[in-house]
ZAFIRO-690642 format. One record per residue (C-alpha): residue in one letter; x, y, z; chain. Coordinates in Angstrom, 1 decimal, always signed. Example, Ala and Ser with C-alpha at 12.3 -4.5 7.8 and 13.67 -1.06 7.14 Angstrom:
2
res: A | east: +12.3 | north: -4.5 | up: +7.8 | chain: A
res: S | east: +13.7 | north: -1.1 | up: +7.1 | chain: A
This chain:
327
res: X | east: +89.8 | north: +55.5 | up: +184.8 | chain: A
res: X | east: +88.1 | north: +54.1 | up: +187.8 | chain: A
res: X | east: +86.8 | north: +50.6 | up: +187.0 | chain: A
res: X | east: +84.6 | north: +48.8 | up: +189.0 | chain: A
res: X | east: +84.7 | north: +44.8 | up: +190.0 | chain: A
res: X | east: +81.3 | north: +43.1 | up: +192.0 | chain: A
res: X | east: +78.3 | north: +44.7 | up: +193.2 | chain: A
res: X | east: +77.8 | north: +48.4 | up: +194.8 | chain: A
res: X | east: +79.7 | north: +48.3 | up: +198.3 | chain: A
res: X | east: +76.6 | north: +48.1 | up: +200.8 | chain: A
res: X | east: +77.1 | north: +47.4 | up: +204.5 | chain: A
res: X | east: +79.1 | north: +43.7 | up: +205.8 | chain: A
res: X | east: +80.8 | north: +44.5 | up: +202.4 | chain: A
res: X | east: +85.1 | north: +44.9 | up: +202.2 | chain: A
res: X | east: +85.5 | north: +47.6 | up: +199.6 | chain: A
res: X | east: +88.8 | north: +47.3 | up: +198.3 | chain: A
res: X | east: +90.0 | north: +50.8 | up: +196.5 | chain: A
res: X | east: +93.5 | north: +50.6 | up: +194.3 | chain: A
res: X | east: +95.6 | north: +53.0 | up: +191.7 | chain: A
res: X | east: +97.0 | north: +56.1 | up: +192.1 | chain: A
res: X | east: +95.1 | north: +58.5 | up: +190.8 | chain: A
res: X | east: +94.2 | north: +60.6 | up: +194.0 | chain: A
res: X | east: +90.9 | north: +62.2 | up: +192.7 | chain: A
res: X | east: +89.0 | north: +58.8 | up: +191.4 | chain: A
res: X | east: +90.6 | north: +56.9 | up: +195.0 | chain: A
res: X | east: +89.0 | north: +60.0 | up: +196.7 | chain: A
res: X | east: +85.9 | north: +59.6 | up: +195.1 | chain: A
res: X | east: +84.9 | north: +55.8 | up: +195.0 | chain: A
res: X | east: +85.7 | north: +56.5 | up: +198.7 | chain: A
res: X | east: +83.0 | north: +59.2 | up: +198.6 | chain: A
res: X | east: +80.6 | north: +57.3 | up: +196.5 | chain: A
res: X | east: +80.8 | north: +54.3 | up: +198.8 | chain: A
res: X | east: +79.8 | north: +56.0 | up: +202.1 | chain: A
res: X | east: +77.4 | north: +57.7 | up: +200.4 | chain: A
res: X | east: +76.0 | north: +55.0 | up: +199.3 | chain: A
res: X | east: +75.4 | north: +52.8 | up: +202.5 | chain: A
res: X | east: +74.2 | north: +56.6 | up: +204.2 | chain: A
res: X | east: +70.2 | north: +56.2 | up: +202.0 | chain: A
res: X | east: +67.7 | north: +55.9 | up: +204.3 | chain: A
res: X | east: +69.9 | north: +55.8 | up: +207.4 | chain: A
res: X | east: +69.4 | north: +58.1 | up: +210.4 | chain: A
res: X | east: +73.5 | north: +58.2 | up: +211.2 | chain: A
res: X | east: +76.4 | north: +56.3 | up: +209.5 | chain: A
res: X | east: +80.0 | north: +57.0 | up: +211.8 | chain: A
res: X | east: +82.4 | north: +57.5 | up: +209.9 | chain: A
res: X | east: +86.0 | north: +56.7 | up: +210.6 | chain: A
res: X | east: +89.2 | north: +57.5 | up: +208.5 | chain: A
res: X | east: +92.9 | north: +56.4 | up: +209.6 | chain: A
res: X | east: +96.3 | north: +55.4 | up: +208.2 | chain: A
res: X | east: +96.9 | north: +51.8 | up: +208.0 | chain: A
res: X | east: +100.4 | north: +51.8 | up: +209.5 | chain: A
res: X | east: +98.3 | north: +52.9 | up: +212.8 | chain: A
res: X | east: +96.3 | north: +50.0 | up: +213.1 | chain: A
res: X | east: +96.4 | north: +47.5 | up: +215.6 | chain: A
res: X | east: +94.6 | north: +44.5 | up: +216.8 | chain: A
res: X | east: +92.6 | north: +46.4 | up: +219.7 | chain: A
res: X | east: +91.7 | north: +49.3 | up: +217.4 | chain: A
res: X | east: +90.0 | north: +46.8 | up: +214.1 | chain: A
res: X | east: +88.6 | north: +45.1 | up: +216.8 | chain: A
res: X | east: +87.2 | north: +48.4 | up: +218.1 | chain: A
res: X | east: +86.0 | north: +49.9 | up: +215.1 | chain: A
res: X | east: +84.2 | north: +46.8 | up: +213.6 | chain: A
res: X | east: +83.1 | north: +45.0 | up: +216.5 | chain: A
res: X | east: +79.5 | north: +45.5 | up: +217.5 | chain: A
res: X | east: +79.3 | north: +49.5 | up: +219.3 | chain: A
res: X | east: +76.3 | north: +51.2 | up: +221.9 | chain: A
res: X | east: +77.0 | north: +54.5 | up: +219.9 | chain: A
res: X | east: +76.3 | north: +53.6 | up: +216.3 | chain: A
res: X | east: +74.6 | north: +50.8 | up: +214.5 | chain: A
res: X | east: +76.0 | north: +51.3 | up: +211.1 | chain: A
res: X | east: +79.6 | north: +52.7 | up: +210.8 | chain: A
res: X | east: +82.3 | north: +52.8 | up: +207.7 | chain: A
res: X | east: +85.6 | north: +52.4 | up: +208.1 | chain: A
res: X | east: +88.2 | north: +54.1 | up: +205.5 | chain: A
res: X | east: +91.6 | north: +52.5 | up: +205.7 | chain: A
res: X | east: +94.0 | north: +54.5 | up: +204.0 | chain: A
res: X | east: +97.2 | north: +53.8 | up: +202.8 | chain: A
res: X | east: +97.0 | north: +49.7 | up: +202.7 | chain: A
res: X | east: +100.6 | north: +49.6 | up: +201.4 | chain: A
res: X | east: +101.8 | north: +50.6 | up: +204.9 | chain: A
res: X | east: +100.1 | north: +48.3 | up: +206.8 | chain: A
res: X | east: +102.2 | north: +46.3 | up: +209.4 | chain: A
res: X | east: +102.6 | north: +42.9 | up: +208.4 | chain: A
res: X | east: +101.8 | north: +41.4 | up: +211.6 | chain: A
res: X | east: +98.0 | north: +43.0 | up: +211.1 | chain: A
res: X | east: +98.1 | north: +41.4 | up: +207.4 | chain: A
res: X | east: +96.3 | north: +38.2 | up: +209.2 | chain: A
res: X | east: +93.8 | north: +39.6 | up: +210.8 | chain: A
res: X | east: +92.3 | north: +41.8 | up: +208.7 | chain: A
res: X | east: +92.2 | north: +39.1 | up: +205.8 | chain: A
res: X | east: +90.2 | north: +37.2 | up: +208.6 | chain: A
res: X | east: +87.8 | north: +40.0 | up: +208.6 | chain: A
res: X | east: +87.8 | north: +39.8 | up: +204.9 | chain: A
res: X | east: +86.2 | north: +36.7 | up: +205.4 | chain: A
res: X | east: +84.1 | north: +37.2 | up: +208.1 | chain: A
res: X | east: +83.0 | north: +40.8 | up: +208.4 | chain: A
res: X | east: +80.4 | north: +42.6 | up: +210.8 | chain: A
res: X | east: +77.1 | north: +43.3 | up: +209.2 | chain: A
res: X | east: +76.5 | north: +46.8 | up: +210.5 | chain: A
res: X | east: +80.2 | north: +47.6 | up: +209.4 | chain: A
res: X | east: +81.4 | north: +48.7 | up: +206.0 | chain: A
res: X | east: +85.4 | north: +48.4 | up: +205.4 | chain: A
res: X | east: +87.5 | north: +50.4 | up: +202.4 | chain: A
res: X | east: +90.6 | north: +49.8 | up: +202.3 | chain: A
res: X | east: +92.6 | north: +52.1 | up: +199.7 | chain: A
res: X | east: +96.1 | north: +51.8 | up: +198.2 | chain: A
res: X | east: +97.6 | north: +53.8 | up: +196.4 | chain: A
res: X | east: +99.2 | north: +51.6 | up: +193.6 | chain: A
res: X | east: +102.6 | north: +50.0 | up: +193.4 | chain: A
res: X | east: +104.2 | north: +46.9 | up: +194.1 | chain: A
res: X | east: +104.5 | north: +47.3 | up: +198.1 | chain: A
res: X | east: +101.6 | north: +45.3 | up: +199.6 | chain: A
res: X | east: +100.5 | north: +43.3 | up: +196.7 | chain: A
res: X | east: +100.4 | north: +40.2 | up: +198.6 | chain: A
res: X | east: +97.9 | north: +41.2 | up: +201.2 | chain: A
res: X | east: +96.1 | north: +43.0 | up: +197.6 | chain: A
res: X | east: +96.2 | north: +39.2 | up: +196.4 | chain: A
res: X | east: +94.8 | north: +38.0 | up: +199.5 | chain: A
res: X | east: +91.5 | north: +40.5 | up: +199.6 | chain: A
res: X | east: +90.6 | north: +39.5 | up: +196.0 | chain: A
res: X | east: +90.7 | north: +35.7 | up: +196.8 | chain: A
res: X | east: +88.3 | north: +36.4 | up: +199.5 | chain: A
res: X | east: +86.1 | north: +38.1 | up: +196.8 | chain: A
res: X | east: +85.9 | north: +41.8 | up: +198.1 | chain: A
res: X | east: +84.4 | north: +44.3 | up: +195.7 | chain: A
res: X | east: +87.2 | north: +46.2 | up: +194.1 | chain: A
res: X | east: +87.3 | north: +49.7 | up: +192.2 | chain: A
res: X | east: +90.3 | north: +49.9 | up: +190.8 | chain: A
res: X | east: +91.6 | north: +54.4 | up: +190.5 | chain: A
res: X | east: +93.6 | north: +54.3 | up: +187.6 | chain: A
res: X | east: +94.3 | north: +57.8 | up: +185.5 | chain: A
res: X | east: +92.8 | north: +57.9 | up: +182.0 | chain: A
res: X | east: +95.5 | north: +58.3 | up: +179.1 | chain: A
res: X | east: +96.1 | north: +61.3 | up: +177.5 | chain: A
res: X | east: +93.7 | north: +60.9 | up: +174.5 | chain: A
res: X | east: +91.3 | north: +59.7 | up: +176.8 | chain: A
res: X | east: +90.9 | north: +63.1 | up: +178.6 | chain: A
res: X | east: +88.3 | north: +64.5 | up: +176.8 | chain: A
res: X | east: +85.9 | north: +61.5 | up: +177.5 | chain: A
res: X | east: +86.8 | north: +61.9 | up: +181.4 | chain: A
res: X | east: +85.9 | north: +65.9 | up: +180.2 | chain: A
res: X | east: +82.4 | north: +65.1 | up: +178.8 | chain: A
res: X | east: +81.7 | north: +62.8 | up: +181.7 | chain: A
res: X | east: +82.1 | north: +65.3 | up: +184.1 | chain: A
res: X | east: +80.1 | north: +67.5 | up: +182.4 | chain: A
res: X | east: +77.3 | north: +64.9 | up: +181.5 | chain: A
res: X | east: +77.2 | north: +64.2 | up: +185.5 | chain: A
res: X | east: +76.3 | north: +67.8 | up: +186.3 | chain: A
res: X | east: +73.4 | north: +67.8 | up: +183.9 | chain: A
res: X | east: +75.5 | north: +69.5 | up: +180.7 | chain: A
res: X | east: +76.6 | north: +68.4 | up: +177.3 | chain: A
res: X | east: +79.6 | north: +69.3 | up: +176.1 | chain: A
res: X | east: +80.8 | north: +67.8 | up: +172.0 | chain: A
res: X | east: +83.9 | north: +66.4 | up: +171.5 | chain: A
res: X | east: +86.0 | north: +69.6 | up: +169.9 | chain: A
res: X | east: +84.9 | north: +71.4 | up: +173.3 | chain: A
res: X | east: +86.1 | north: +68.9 | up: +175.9 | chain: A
res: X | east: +89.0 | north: +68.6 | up: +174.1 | chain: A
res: X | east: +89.8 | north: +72.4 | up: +174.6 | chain: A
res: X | east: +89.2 | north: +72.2 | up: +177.9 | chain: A
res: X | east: +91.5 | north: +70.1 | up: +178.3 | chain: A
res: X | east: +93.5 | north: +72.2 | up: +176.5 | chain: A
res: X | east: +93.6 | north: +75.0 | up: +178.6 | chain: A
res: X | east: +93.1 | north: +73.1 | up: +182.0 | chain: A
res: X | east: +95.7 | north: +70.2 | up: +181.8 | chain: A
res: X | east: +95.7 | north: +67.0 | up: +182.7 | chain: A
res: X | east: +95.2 | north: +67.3 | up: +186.2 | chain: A
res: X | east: +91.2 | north: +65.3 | up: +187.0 | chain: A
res: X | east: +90.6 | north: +67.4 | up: +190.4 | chain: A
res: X | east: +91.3 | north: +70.5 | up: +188.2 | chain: A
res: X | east: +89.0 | north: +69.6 | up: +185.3 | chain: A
res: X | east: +86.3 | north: +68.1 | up: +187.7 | chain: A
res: X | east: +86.1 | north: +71.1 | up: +189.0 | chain: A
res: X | east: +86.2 | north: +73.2 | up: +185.6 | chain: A
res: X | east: +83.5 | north: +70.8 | up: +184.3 | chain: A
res: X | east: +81.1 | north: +71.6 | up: +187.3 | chain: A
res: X | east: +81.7 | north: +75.4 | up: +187.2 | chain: A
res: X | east: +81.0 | north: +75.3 | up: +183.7 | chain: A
res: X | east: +78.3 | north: +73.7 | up: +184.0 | chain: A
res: X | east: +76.5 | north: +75.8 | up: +186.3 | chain: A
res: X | east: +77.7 | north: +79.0 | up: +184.2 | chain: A
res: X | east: +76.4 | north: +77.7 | up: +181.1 | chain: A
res: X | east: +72.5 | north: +77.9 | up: +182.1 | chain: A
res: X | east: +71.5 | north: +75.1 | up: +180.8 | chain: A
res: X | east: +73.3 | north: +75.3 | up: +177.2 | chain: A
res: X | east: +76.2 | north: +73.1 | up: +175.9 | chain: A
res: X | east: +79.1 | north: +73.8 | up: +177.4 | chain: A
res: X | east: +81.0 | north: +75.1 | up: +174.2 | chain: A
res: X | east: +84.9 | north: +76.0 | up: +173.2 | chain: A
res: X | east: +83.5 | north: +79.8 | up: +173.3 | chain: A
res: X | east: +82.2 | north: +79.4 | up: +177.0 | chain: A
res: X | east: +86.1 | north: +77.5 | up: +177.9 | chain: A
res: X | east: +87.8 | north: +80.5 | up: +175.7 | chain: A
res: X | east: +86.0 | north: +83.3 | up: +178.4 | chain: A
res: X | east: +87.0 | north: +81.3 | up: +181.5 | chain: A
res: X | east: +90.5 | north: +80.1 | up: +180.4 | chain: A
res: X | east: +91.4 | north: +81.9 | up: +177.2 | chain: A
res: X | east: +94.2 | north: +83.5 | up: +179.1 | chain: A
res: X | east: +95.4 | north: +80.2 | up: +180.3 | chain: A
res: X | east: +99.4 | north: +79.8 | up: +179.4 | chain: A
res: X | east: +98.8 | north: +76.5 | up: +177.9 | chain: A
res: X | east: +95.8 | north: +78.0 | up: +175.4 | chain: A
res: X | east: +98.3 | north: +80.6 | up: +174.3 | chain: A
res: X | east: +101.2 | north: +78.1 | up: +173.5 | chain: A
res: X | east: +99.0 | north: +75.4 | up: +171.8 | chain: A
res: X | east: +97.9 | north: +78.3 | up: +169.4 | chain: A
res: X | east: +101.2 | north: +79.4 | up: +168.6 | chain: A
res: X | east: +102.1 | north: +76.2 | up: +167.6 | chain: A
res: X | east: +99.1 | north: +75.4 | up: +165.7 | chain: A
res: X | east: +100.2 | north: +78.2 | up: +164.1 | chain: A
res: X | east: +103.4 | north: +77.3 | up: +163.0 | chain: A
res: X | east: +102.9 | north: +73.7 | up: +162.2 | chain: A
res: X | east: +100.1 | north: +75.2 | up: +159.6 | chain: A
res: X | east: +102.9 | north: +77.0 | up: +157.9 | chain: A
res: X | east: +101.1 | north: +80.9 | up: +158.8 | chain: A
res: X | east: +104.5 | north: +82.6 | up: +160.3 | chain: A
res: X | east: +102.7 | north: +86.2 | up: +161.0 | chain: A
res: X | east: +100.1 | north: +84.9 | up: +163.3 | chain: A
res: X | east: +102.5 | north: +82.4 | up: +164.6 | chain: A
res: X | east: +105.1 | north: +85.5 | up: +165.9 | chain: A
res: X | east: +101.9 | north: +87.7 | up: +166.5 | chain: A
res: X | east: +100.8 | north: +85.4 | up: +169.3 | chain: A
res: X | east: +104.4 | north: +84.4 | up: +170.1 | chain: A
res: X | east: +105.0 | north: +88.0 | up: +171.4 | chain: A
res: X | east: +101.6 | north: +88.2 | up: +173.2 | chain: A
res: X | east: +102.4 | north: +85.4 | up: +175.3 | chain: A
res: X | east: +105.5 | north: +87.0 | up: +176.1 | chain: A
res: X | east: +104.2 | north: +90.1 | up: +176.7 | chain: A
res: X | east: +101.9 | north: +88.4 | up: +178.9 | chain: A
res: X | east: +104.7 | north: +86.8 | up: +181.2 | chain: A
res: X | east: +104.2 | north: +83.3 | up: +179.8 | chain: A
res: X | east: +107.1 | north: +80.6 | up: +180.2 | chain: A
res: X | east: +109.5 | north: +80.0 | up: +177.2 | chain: A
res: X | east: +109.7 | north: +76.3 | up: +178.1 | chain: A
res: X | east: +105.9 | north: +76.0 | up: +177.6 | chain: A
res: X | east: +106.0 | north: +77.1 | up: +174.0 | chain: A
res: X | east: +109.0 | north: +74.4 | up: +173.6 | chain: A
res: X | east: +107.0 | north: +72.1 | up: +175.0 | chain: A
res: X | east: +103.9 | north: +72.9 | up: +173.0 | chain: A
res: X | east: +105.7 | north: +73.1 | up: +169.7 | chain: A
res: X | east: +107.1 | north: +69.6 | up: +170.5 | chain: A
res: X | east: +104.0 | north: +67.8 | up: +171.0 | chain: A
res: X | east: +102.3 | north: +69.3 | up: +168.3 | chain: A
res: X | east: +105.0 | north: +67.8 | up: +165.7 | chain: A
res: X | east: +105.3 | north: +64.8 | up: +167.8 | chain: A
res: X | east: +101.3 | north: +64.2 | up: +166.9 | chain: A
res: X | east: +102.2 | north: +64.8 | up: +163.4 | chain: A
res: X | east: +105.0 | north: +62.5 | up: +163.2 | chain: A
res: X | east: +103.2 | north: +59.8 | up: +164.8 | chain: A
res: X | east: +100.1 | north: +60.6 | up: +162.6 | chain: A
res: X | east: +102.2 | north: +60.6 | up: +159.3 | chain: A
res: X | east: +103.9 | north: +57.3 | up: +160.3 | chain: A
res: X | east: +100.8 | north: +55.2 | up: +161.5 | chain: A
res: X | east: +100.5 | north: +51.8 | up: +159.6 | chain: A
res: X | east: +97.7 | north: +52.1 | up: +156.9 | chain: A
res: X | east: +93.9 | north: +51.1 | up: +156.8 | chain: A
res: X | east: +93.6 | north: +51.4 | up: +160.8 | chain: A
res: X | east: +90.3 | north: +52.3 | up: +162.1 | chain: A
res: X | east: +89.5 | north: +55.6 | up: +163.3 | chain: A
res: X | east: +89.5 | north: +54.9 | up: +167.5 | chain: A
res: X | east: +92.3 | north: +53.0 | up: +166.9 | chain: A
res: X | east: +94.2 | north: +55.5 | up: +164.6 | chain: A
res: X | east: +93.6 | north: +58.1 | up: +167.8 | chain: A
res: X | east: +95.1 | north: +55.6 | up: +170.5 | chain: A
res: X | east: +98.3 | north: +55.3 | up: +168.3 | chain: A
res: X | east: +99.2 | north: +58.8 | up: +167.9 | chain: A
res: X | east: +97.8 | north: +59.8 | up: +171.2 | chain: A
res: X | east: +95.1 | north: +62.2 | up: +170.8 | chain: A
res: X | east: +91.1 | north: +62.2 | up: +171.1 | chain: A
res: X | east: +89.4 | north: +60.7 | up: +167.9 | chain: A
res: X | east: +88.1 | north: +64.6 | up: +166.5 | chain: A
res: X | east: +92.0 | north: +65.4 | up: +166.5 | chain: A
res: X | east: +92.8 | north: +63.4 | up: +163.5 | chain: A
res: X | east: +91.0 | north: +65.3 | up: +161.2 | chain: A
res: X | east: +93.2 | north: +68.6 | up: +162.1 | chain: A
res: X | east: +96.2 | north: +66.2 | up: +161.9 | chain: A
res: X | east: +95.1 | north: +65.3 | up: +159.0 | chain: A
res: X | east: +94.8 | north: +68.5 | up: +156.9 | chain: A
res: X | east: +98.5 | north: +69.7 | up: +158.4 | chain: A
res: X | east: +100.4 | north: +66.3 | up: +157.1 | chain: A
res: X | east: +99.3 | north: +67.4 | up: +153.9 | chain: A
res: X | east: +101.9 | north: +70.4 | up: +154.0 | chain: A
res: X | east: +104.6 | north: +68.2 | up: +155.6 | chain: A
res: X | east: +107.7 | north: +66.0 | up: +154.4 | chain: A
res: X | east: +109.8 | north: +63.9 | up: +156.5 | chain: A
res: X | east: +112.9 | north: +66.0 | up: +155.4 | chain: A
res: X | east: +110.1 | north: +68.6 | up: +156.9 | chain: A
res: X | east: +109.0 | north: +67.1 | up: +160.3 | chain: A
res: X | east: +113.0 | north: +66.9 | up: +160.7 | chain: A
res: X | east: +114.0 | north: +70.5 | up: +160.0 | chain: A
res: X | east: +111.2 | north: +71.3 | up: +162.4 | chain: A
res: X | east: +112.0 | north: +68.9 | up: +165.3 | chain: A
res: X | east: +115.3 | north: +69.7 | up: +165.0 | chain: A
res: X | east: +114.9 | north: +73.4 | up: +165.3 | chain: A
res: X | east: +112.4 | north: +72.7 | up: +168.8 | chain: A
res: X | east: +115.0 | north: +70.8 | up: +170.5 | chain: A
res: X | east: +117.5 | north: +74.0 | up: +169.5 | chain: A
res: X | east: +115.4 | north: +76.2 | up: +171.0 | chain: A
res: X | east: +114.3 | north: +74.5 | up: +174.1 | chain: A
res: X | east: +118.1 | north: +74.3 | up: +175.0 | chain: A
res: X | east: +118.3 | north: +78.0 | up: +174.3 | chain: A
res: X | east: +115.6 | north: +78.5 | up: +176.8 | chain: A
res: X | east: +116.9 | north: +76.8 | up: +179.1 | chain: A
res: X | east: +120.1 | north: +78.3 | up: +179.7 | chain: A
res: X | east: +122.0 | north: +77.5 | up: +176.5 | chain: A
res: X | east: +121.1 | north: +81.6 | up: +174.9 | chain: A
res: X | east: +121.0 | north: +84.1 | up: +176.6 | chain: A
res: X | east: +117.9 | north: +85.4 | up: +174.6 | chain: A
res: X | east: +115.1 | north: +83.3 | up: +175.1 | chain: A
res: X | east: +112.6 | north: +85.8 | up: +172.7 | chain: A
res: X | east: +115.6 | north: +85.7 | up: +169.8 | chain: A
res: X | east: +115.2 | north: +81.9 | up: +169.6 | chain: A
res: X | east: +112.0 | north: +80.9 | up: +170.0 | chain: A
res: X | east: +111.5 | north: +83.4 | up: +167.3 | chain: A
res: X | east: +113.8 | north: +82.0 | up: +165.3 | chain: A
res: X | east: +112.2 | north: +78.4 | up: +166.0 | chain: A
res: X | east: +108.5 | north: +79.6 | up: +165.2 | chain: A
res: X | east: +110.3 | north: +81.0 | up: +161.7 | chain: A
res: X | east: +111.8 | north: +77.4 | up: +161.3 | chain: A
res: X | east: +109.1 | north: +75.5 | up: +161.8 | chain: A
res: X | east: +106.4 | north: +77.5 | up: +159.8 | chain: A
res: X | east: +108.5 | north: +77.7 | up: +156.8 | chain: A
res: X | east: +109.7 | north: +73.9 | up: +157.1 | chain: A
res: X | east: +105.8 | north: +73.3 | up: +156.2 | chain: A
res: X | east: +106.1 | north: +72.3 | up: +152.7 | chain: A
res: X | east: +109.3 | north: +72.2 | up: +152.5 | chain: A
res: X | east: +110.6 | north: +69.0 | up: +150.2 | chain: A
C-alpha cells in the first residue's frame, strides 16, 4: 500500500510518487496539492506528460510567474521522460523554487530507474503506490471506511471484498457509499449483503463454501440460482479453485506459526483461518486431490471442452462436496 518516505510535501519540496497502483498514485497526488492549498488564496495547478517536457517549458512552470505565487507541478509518467531533460530536472531536484511544488509520478518498472536513483540521492520525499496483497484487502477495506468516519470488523471488510474484488477505486468507493448509507452504525456483512448480495462473485464464493463443507443440496441449490441468474461458469471454477487452494495451503502450513503469520502463508485475512480451520477437519489429502482434480475437469468443460457447462459444474459441485471426508 502507499508508503510514505520524509516529511509532508509542502512548497520548494520535489515529491517523488512511484508503483503502479493507479488509485494510491492518484491519490498521494491529491493529498499533496491539497496539502500546500491551507490557507492559500490560489495554488495553479499544472498536470502534463513527461515525454512533453522541454527545457523552455520546466523553466516556465517553475521559474518565478506575475500570475501566481504558489503553483504545483504534476509530472506524470517519469518513465517517459527524454533523457536529454534527465539533467536538468535532477538540477532542480537540487535547487528548487520556493513558491513551486514538483510531483513527479511513475508508474513502476524498470524503465527510468536511473533518473528514480538520482531524485532519491538528492533526498526528495517519496510515497511509494504499491497495491496491497490479497490478504491484506480487508485492512485497505477497514481503512477506507475508518477515513469516512465508519467502523467496519474484520468478518465484514472481508465480505466486502468479497463481493467487490480487488479493484481499490472500486472498494474506495464502496467503502464511502457505505459509509454514508450506514447512518452512523458499523458498516456490517448485512448492510454489504443489500448492496452487493447479487454480486456474481458473492454467489460463486457461497457455492463453494458450500461444497468444500461437504452440504451438496445447498451447494446445487445456489449452483442453479447463479445460473438462472446469468452468472459466468468460469467464475464458479474459479471460485471453487481458490477455496481448495486456501485449504491446501492451510492444511500444509509448517506447525506452531503464529496467527498473522499463518494468514500471510495461505493468503487470506487473519479471521479466515478460523473457517479454514473447521473445513480441514472434514478433508484428506486423498480428499483435497479428488476435489482439485475434479475443478480443473470442470473448468476445461466450461471452457469449451463440454458442450454442457450446467452438466459439469454440477457434476463438480457433487465431487467436491462428497470428497469432504472422504479417506
Amino acid at each position: 500500500m502507499a508508503g510514505r518516505r520524509g516529511a509532508a510535501p509542502k512548497l520548494g519540496d520535489v515529491l517523488l510518487v512511484t508503483g503502479s497502483e493507479g488509485f494510491l498514485a492518484d491519490r498521494a497526488v491529491r493529498s499533496a496539492i491539497a496539502a500546500v492549498s491551507k490557507g492559500s488564496a490560489e495554488v495553479e495547478v499544472t498536470e502534463l506528460d513527461a515525454v512533453g517536457l522541454d527545457v523552455g517549458v520546466l523553466a516556465e512552470l517553475t521559474g518565478p510567474s506575475l500570475f501566481a505565487s504558489e503553483r504545483v507541478l504534476v509530472l506524470r509518467a517519469l518513465e517517459n521522460l527524454p533523457s536529454e531533460m534527465a539533467p536538468h530536472l535532477i538540477e532542480y531536484a537540487g535547487a528548487t523554487s520556493e513558491d513551486v511544488l514538483v510531483v513527479l509520478v511513475h508508474s513502476g518498472g524498470q524503465k527510468g530507474k536511473a533518473v528514480l536513483d538520482k531524485l532519491r540521492k538528492a533526498s526528495v520525499t517519496e510515497v511509494v503506490a504499491t497495491a496491497p496483497k490479497a490478504w491484506e484487502l480487508p485492512q485497505f477495506v477497514a481503512g477506507e471506511i475508518r477515513l469516512h468516519g465508519g467502523s467496519v470488523d474484520e468478518r465484514a471488510a472481508s465480505a466486502l471484498v468479497d463481493a467487490v474484488g480487488h479493484d481499490l477505486r472500486a472498494l474506495a468507493g464502496a467503502c464511502s457509499q457505505l459509509v454514508s448509507d450506514s447512518g452512523g452504525q458499523p458498516v456490517t456483512t448485512e448492510l454489504i449483503g443489500q448492496y452487493f448480495g447479487g454480486r456474481a462473485e458473492v454467489t460463486s464464493f457461497a457455492v463453494a463454501d458450500a461444497a468444500i463443507a461437504g452440504r451438496t443440496e445447498p451447494a446445487l441449490e445456489q449452483l442453479r440460482w447463479a445460473l438462472d441468474c446469468g452468472v459466468a461458469p468460469v467464475l464458479m471454477t474459479s471460485a471453487m479453485a481458490g477455496g481448495l487452494r486456501g485449504l491446501a495451503k492451510f492444511s500444509s502450513a509448517p506447525g506452531g506459526l503464529r496467527e498473522a503469520d499463518l494468514a500471510r502463508e495461505v493468503g487470506v485475512p487473519p479471521w479466515k483461518l478460523k473457517q479454514l480451520k473447521q473445513q480441514a477437519r472434514g478433508w484428506t489429502p486423498g480428499g483435497l486431490a479428488t476435489a482439485i482434480k475434479a475443478v480443473a475437469q470442470a473448468d476445461a468443460d466450461v471452457k469449451g471442452a463440454s458442450g454442457d457447462a450446467g452438466y459439469a459444474l454440477e457434476r463438480m459441485v457433487i465431487t467436491v462436496s462428497r470428497a469432504h471426508g472422504r479417506r
